[in-house]
C-alpha positions in Angstrom: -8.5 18.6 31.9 -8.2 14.9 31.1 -7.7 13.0 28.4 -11.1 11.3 27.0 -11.7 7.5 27.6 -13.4 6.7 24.4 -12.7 7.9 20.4 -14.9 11.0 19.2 -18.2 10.1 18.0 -18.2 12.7 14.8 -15.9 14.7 13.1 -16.8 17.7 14.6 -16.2 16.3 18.4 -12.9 15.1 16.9 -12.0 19.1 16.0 -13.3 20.1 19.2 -10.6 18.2 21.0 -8.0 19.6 18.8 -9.4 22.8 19.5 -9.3 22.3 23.4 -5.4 21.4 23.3 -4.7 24.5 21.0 -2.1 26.3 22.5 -0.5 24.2 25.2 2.7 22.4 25.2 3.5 19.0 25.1 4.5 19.0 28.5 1.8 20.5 29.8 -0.2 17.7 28.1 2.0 14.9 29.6 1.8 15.9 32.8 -2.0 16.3 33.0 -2.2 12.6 31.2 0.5 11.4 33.6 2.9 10.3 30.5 6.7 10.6 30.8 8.4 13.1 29.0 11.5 12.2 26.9 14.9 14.2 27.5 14.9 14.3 23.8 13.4 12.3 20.6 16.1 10.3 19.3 14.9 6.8 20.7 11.1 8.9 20.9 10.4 9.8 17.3 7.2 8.7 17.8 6.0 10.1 21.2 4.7 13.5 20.0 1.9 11.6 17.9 1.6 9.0 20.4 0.7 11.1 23.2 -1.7 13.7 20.9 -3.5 10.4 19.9 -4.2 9.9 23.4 -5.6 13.4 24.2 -8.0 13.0 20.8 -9.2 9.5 21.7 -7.7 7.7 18.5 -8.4 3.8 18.7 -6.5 2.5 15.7 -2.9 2.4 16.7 -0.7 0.3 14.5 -3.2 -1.3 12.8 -3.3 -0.6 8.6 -6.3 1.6 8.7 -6.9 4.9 9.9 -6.6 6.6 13.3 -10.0 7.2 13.4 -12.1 4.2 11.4 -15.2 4.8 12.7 -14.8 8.2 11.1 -12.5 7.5 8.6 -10.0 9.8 9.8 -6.5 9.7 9.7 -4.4 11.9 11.9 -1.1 13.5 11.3 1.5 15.4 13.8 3.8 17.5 11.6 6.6 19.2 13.3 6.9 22.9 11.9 9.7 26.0 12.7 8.7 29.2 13.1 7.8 30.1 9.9 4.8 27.3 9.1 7.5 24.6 7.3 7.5 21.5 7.4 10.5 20.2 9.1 10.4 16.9 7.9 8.6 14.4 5.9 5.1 12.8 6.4 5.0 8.6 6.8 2.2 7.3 5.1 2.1 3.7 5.9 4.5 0.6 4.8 5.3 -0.3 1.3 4.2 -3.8 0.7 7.1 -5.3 -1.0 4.8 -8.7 -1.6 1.7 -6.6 -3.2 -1.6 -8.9 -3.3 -2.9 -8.7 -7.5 -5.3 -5.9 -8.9 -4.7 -3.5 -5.8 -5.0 -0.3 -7.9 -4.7 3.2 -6.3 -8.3 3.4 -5.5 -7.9 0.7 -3.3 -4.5 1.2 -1.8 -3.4 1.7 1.9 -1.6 5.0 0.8 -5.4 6.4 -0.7 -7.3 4.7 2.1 -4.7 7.0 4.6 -4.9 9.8 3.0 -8.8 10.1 2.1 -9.2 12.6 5.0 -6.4 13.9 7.2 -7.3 15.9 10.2 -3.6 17.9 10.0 -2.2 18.5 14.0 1.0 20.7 13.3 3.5 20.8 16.4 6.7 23.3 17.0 9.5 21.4 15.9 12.5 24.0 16.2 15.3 21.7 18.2 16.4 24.8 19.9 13.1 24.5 21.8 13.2 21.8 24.6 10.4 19.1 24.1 8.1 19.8 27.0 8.1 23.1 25.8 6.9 22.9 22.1 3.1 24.3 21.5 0.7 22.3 19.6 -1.2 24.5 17.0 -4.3 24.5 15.5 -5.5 21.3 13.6 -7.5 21.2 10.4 -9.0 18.5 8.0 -8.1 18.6 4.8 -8.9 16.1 1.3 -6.8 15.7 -1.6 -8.4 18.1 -4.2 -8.4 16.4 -7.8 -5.2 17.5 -9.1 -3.7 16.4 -5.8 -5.1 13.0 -5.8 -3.6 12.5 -9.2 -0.2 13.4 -8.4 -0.4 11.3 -5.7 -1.7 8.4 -8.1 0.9 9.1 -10.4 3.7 8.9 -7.8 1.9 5.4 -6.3 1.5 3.9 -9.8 5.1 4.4 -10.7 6.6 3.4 -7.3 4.5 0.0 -7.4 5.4 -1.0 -11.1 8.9 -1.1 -9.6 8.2 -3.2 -6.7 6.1 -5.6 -8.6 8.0 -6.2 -11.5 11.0 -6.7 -9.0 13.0 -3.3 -9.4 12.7 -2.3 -6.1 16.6 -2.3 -5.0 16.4 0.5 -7.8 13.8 3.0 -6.3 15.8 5.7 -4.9 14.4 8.8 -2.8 14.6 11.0 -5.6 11.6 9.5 -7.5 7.7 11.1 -6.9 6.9 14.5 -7.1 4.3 14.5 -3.9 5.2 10.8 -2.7 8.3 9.1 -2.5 9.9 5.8 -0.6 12.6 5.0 1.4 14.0 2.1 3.9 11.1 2.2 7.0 13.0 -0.1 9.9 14.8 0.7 13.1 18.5 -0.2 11.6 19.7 -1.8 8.5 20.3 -5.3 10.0 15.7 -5.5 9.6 15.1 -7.4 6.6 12.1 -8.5 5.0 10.5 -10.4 1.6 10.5 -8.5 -1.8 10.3 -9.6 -5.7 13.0 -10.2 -7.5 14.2 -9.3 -10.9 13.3 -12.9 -12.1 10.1 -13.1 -9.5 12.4 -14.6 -6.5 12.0 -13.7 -3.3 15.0 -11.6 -2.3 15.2 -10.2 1.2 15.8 -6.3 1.4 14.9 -3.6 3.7 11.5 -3.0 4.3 10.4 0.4 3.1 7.4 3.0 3.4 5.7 5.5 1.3 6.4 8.9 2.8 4.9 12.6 1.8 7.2 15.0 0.6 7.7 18.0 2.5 6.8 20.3 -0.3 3.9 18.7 -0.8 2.9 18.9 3.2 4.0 22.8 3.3 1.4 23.7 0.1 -0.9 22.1 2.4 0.0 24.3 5.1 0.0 27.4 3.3 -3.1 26.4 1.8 -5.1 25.9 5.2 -3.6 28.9 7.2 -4.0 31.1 4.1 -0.1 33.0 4.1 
């Protein structure tokens, strides 16, 4: 087995190639794509999703849209222990700390990401060396209405604060399903934000993340325990 050349054509080819990776372990999937495996993730938070996006053909990669445009797909690797939990939280995408006038939730990045998510849960116990960590079974999955609100809610509160300049103020406590925190590799990263007084200040640049009780209703709601 290969990895495919080109992204999925529909939905349902997408879920296929989740399906045909079902099971195996990370390892096993590096070695048949000929990608190195990490001793560990500290300097490879990332590889997990980077190397599932290979084996499901996603075209997007860093670019502010979704993994899958042509689809309108996102895709999301969420490391789980034994018992179905998330082990950590969900990035979304950046926080634009320069927001561009009348972006309302309905036309966000954060709603544009998370408009259809085809779920890809991995084993995340540490105990468990990397190579060896199974991939389980991936779903799709669109906020219902009350969960699109809560999400809204979260968003609309988060961004008053960064427009009107209170950013330096938003602390990790605040969101019930979404919430935001510093996104760079160390604190020394700095980039543009509003001021109190409408300067431009230069803080850490910071992204909106799912919570993990949000992610684990998710996951109890899709595997049905």
């Amino acid at each position: 087995m290969l990895p495919p050349k080109s992204p999925p054509n529909t939905p349902d080819e997408l879920l296929t190639r989740c399906q045909a990776i079902a099971g195996l372990t990370l390892g096993e999937l590096a070695r048949m794509a000929n990608v190195a495996i990490p001793a560990n993730l500290h300097r490879h938070k990332g590889w997990p999703g980077m190397l599932i996006e290979k084996w499901l053909g996603a075209s997007a990669g860093s670019k502010p849209q979704q993994d899958f445009p042509e689809l309108g797909i996102e895709l999301k690797t969420i490391p789980i222990d034994a018992a179905f939990a998330p082990l950590e939280t969900t990035y979304v995408c950046f926080a634009p700390l320069l927001m561009q006038p009348g972006i309302t939730w309905e036309t966000c990045n954060v709603r544009n990401k998370l408009q259809q998510v085809l779920w890809l849960p991995i084993e995340g116990d540490r105990r468990i060396p990397l190579s060896d960590r199974r991939v389980a079974t991936g779903f799709y999955w669109r906020p219902s209405e009350k969960e699109d609100e809560i999400l809204r809610q979260d968003w609309e509160e988060l961004t008053e604060q960064i427009v009107t300049g209170h950013v330096e103020s938003i602390t990790s406590k605040q969101g019930t399903a979404l919430h935001i925190r510093p996104k760079a590799a160390n604190g020394s990263v700095l980039t543009e934000a509003r001021g109190v007084e409408g300067e431009k200040i230069k803080t850490r640049p910071r992204g909106f993340y799912l919570r993990k009780t949000f992610t684990h209703h998710i996951l109890t709601s899709a595997f049905g325990y």
